[in-house]
C-alpha positions as CSV (number, residue, x, y, z in Angstrom):
1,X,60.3,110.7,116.4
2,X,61.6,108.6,113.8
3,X,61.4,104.7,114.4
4,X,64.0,102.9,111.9
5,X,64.6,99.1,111.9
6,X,68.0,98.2,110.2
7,X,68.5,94.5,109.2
8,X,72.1,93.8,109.1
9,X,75.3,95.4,111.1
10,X,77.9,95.7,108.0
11,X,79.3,98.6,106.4
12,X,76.0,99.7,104.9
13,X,73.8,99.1,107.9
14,X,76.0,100.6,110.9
15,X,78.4,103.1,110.8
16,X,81.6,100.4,106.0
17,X,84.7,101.5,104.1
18,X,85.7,98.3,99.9
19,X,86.4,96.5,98.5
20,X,82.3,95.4,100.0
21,X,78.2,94.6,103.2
22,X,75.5,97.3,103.8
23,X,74.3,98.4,107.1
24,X,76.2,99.5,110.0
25,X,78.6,102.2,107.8
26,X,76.9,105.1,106.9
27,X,73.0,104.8,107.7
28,X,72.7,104.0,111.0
29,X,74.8,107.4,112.2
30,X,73.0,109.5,109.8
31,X,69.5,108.3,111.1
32,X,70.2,108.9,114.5
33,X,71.6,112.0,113.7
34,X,68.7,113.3,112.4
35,X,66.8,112.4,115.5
36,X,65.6,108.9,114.4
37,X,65.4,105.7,117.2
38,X,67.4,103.0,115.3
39,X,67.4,99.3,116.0
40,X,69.9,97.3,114.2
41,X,70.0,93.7,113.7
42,X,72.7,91.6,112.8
43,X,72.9,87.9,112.7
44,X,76.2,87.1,113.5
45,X,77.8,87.4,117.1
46,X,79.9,90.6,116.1
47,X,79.0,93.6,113.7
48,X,81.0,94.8,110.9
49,X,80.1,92.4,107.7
50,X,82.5,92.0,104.9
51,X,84.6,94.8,107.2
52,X,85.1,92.3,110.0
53,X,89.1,91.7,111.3
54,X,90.1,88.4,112.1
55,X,91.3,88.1,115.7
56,X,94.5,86.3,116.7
57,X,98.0,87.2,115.8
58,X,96.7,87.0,112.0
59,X,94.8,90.0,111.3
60,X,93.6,89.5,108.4
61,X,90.0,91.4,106.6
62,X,87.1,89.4,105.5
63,X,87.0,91.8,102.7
64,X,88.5,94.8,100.9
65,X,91.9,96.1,102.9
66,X,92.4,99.7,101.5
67,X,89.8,103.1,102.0
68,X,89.6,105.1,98.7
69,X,90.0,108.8,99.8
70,X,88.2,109.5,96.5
71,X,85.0,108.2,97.7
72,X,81.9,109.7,99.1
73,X,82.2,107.8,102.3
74,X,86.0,109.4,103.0
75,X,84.5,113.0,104.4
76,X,82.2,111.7,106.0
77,X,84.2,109.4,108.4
78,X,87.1,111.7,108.3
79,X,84.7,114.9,109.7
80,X,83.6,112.2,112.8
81,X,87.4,111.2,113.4
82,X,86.3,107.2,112.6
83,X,89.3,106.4,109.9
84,X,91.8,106.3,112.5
85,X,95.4,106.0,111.6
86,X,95.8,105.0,108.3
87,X,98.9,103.4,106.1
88,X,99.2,105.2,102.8
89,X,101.3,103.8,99.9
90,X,104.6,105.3,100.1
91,X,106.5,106.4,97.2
92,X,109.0,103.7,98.5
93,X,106.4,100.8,98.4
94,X,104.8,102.3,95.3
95,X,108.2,101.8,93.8
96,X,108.0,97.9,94.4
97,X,104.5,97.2,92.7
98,X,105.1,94.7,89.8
99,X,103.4,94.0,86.8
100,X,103.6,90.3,85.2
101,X,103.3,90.6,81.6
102,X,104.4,88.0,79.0
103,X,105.7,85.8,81.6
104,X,107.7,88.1,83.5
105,X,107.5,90.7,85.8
106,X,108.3,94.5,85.0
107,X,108.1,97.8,86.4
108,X,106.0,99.8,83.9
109,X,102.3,98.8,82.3
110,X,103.2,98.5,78.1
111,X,102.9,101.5,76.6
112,X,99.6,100.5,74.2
113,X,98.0,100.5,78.0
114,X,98.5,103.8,78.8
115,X,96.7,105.2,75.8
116,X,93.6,104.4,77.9
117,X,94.3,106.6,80.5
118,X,95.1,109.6,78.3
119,X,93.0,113.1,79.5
120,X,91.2,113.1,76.0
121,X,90.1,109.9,75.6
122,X,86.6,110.4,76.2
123,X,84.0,108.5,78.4
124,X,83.8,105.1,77.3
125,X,80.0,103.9,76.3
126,X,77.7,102.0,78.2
127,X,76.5,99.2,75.4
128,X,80.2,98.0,74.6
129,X,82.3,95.6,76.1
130,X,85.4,97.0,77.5
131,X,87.5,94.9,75.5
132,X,85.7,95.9,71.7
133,X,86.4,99.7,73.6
134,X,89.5,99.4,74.2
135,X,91.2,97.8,71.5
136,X,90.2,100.3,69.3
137,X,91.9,102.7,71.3
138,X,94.8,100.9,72.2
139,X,95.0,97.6,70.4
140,X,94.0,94.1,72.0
141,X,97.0,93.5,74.0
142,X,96.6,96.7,75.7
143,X,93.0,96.3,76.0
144,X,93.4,93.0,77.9
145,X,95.8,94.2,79.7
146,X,94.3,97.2,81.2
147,X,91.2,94.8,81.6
148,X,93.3,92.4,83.9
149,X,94.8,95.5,85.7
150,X,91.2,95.9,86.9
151,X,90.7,92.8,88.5
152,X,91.9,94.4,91.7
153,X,88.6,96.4,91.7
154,X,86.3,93.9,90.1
155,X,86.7,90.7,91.4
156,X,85.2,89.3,88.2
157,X,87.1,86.7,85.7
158,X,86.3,88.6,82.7
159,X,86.4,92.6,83.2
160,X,87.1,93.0,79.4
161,X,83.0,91.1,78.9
162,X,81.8,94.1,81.0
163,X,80.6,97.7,79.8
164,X,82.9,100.2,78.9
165,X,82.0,102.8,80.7
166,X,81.8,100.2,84.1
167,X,85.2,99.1,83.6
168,X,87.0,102.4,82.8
169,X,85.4,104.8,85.7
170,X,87.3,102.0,87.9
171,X,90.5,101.6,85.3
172,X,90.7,105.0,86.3
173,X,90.7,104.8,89.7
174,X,93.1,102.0,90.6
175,X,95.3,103.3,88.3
176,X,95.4,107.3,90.0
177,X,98.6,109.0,91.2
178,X,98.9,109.7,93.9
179,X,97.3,106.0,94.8
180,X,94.0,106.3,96.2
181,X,94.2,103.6,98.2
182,X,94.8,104.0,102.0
183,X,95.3,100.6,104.8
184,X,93.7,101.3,108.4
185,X,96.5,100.1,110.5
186,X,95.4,97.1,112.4
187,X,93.0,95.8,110.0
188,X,89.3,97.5,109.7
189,X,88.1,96.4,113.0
190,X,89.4,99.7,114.7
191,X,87.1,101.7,111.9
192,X,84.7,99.3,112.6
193,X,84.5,99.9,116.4
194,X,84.6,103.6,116.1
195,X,81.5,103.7,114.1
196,X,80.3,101.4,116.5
197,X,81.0,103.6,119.2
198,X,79.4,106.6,117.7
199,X,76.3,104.3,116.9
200,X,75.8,103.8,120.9
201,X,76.5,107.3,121.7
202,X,73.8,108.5,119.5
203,X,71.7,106.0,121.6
204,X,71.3,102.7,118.4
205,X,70.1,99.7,119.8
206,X,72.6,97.2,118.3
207,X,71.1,93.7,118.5
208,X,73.5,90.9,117.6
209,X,72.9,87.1,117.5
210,X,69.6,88.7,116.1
211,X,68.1,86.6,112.9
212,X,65.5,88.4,111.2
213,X,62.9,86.1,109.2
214,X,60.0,88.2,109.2
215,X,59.7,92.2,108.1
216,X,58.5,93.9,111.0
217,X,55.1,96.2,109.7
218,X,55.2,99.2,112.5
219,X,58.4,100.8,111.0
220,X,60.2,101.8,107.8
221,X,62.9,98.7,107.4
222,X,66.4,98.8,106.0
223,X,67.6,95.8,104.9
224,X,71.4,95.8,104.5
225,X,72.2,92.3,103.7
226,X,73.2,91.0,100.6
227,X,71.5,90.6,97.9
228,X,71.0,86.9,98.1
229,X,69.6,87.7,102.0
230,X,67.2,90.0,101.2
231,X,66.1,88.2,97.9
232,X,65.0,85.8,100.8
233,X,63.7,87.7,103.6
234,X,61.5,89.9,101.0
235,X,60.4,87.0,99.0
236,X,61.3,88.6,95.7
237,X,63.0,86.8,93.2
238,X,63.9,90.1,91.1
239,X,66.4,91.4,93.8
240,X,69.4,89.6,91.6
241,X,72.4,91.0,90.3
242,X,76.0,89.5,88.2
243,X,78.7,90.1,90.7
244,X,81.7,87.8,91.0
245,X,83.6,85.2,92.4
246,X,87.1,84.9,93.5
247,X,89.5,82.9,95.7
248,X,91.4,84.9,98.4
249,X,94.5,83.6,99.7
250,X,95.4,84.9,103.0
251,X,99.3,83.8,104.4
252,X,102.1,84.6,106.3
253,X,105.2,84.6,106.0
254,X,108.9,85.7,107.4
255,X,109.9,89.2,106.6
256,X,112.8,89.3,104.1
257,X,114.0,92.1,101.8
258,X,113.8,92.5,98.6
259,X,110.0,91.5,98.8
260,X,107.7,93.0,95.8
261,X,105.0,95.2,97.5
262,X,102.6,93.9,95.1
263,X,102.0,92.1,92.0
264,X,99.5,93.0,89.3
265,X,98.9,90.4,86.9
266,X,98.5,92.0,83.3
267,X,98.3,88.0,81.1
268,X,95.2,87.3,83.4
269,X,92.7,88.6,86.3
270,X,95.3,88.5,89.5
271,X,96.8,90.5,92.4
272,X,99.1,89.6,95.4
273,X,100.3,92.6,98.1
274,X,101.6,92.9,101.4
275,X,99.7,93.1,104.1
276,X,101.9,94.5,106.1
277,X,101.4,97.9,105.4
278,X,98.4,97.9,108.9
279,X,101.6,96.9,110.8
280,X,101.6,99.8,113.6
281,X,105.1,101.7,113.6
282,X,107.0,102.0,117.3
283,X,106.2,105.9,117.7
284,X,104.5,108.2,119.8
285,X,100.7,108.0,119.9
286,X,100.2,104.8,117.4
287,X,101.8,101.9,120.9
288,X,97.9,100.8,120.8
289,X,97.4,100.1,117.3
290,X,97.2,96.5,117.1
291,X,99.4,95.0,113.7
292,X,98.5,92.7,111.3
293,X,100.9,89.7,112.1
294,X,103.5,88.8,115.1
295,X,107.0,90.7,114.7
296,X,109.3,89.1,111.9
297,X,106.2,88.3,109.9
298,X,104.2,90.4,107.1
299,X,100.6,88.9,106.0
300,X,100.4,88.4,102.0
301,X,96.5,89.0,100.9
302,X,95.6,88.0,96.9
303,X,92.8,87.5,95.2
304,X,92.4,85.5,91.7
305,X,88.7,86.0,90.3
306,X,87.8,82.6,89.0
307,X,84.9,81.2,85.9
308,X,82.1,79.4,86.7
309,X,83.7,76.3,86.0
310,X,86.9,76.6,88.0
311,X,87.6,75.9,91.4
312,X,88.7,77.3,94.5
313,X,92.1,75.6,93.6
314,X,92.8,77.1,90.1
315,X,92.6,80.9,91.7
316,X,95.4,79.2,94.1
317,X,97.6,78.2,92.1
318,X,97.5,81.3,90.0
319,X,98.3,82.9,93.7
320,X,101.3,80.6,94.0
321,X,102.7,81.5,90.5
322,X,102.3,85.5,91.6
323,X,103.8,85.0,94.6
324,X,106.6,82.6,93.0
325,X,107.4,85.9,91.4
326,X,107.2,88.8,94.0
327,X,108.1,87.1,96.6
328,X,110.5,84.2,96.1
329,X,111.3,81.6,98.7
330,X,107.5,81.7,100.3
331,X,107.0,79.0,100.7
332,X,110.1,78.0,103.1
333,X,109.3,81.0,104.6
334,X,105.0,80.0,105.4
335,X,103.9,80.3,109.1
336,X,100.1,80.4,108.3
337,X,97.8,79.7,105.7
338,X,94.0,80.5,104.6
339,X,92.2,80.1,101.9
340,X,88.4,80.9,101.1
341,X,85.8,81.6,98.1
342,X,84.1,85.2,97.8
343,X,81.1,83.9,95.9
344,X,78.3,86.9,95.0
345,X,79.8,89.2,97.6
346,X,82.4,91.2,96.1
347,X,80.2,94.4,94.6
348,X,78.0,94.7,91.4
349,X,79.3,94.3,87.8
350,X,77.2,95.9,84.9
351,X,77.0,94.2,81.9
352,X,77.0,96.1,78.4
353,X,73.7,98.1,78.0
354,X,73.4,97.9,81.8
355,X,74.8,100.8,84.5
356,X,73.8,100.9,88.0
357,X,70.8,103.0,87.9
358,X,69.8,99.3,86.5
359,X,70.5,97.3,89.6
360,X,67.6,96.8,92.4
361,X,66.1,99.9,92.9
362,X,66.5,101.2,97.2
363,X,63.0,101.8,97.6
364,X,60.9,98.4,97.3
365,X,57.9,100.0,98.5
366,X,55.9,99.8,101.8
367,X,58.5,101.1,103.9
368,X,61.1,98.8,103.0
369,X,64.8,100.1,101.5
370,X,67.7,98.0,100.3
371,X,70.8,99.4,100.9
372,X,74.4,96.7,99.9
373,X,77.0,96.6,97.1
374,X,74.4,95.4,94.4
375,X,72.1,98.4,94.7
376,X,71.3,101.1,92.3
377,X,73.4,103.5,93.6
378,X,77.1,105.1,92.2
379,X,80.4,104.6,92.5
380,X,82.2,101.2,93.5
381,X,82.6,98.5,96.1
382,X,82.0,99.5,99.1
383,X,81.0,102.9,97.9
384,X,77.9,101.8,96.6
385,X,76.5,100.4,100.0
386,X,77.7,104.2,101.5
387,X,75.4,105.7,98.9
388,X,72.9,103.2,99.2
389,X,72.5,103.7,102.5
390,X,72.3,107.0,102.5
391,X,69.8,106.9,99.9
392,X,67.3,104.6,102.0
393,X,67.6,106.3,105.5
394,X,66.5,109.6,103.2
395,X,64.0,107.7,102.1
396,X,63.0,106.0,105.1
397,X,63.1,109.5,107.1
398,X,60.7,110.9,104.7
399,X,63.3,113.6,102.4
400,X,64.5,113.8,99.3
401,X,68.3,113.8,99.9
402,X,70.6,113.7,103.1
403,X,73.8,116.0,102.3
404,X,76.7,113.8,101.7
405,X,79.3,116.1,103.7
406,X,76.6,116.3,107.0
């Protein structure tokens, strides 16, 4: 039999979803289900990574809120029954997404925008910026805008600096119709416990509270950390990456209509949205589903990707002039507040001349794999660490490929 260590209980190293962590997701379940003996070992007192749940009446994620159904990772949970109920965007809500633009909100993207999603505009290069790309498709205020639309999948200050083809796989995406984007109800710690679940069942050892500092030598090791993590446990100062940094805003507030369900900010990287969407509905067969925030209240999540040089208060205040916006009278109507930096741990970003066959390779040799956000593998956010992981327990088990759909 098969003897896997796994170093780190995230998305990627135990059964993840964006977006964003590496091991418990997708590589752990597939192991065992191939007959390996897994031991996983996570340093914090709970697993789940960047998919954690705060508890308390606040439920708010440490990371991404919504699953992509577009993703490699969406079969594969769906065919084990581990999404759980879900909260897609309803035409309704749809209807109340915002875009700020000049200084004021609207309901429609300008019209230069659009050009960029057209069926025969053609794949965009990989050695260009986005924004030389786009603008000679659609001009430089629709360039930047559609740049700025894609913040809410980048997390990086300056999408239009990145390669073309990086930037419009995910344009793209976030701007798909039907939406892509589904909300677990509850937050992702129910996802995050069924995965768990399964883990045990298939007999993982699941070590919290359990630092690793030394590579074991007896069996092939997957580290799922991030990148900065593993740069230190493996000693290698090559395992680097660009990723970005933004602040999140977490808050609360009273429930009042006429709300926006979202703001997109078009003028500069940005985006605001109700949280309330996890909020479990009073029917039949959803009474345990726990919500996102006490009754009468609806959380608020944004995230404002920030330079080098700014700080953890300039993405705030760019929050407060979003939600001054879409959701006038917040801040009379604040119950809870928190704010944090996501420095490095929001997903790779490629670079012109760089895609992600580019980033750290899985295999490092000797038996030891990477699997995380910044790995050479496809797709984005939290996609990557799916196929990442999936990649190294391969790998690790001695095969070429593990089929996606098993």
């Amino acid at each position: 039999m098969h003897r896997i260590t796994v170093i780190g209980g995230g998305f990627a190293g135990r059964p993840r979803p964006p977006p964003r962590s590496a091991s418990l997701a997708r590589g752990t379940p597939i192991a065992a289900e191939a007959g390996a003996k897994v031991t996983v070992h996570e340093a914090h007192h709970t697993l789940g990574g960047q998919a954690r749940t705060a508890d308390g009446p606040y439920r708010t994620n440490d990371g991404p809120q919504a699953l992509y159904n577009g993703g490699p990772h969406w079969a594969w949970l769906r065919r084990r029954d581990l999404i759980g109920p879900l909260a897609p965007i309803p035409p309704l809500e749809a209807s109340r997404l915002r875009l700020h633009h000049k200084g004021a909100l609207r309901r429609t993207p300008p019209f230069a925008m659009l050009k960029l999603l057209r069926r025969r505009v053609g794949p965009a290069p990989v050695d260009t910026d986005f924004l030389t790309w786009a603008t000679g498709i659609a001009g430089e205020e629709g360039a930047r805008a559609a740049a700025h639309c894609c913040a809410v999948a980048l997390f990086h200050h300056d999408p239009g600096s990145l390669s073309a083809a990086f930037v419009q796989e995910r344009l793209r995406r976030a701007a798909k119709l039907p939406p892509e984007a589904h909300y677990p109800r509850g937050g992702w710690s129910g996802v995050v416990d069924r995965m768990a679940a399964l883990a045990w069942n298939l007999g993982v050892r699941m070590e919290t509270l359990s630092r690793v500092d030394t590579l074991p030598t007896d069996t092939p090791v997957i580290v799922a950390t991030s990148l900065d993590a593993a740069r230190r446990l493996l000693d290698d100062p090559a395992l680097t990456w660009p990723s970005g940094r933004t602040t999140l805003v977490d808050l609360a507030v009273r429930t009042r209509r006429g709300d926006a369900f979202a703001v997109s900010d078009l003028d500069a990287p940005g985006w605001v949205e109700q949280g309330g969407l996890g909020v479990s509905p009073r029917r039949r067969g959803t009474a345990q589903v726990r919500t996102l925030a006490p009754a009468g209240e609806q959380l608020i999540q944004g995230q404002v990707p920030i330079a080098p040089h700014e700080s953890k208060a300039d993405g705030a205040t760019r929050a407060e002039q979003l939600l001054d916006l879409g959701f006038p009278g917040w801040r009379e109507r604040l119950t809870w507040r928190r704010e944090a930096v996501a420095n490095g741990r929001t997903g790779a970003v490629d670079l012109p001349g760089s895609t992600w066959r580019d980033r750290p390779a899985v295999d490092r040799g000797d038996g030891v794999y990477l699997a995380g956000d910044q790995v050479a593998s496809p797709r984005l956010l939290s996609e990557v660490s799916f196929n990442s992981a999936l990649t190294a327990v391969s790998l690790a088990l001695g095969r070429r490929e593990l089929d996606k759909r098993a």
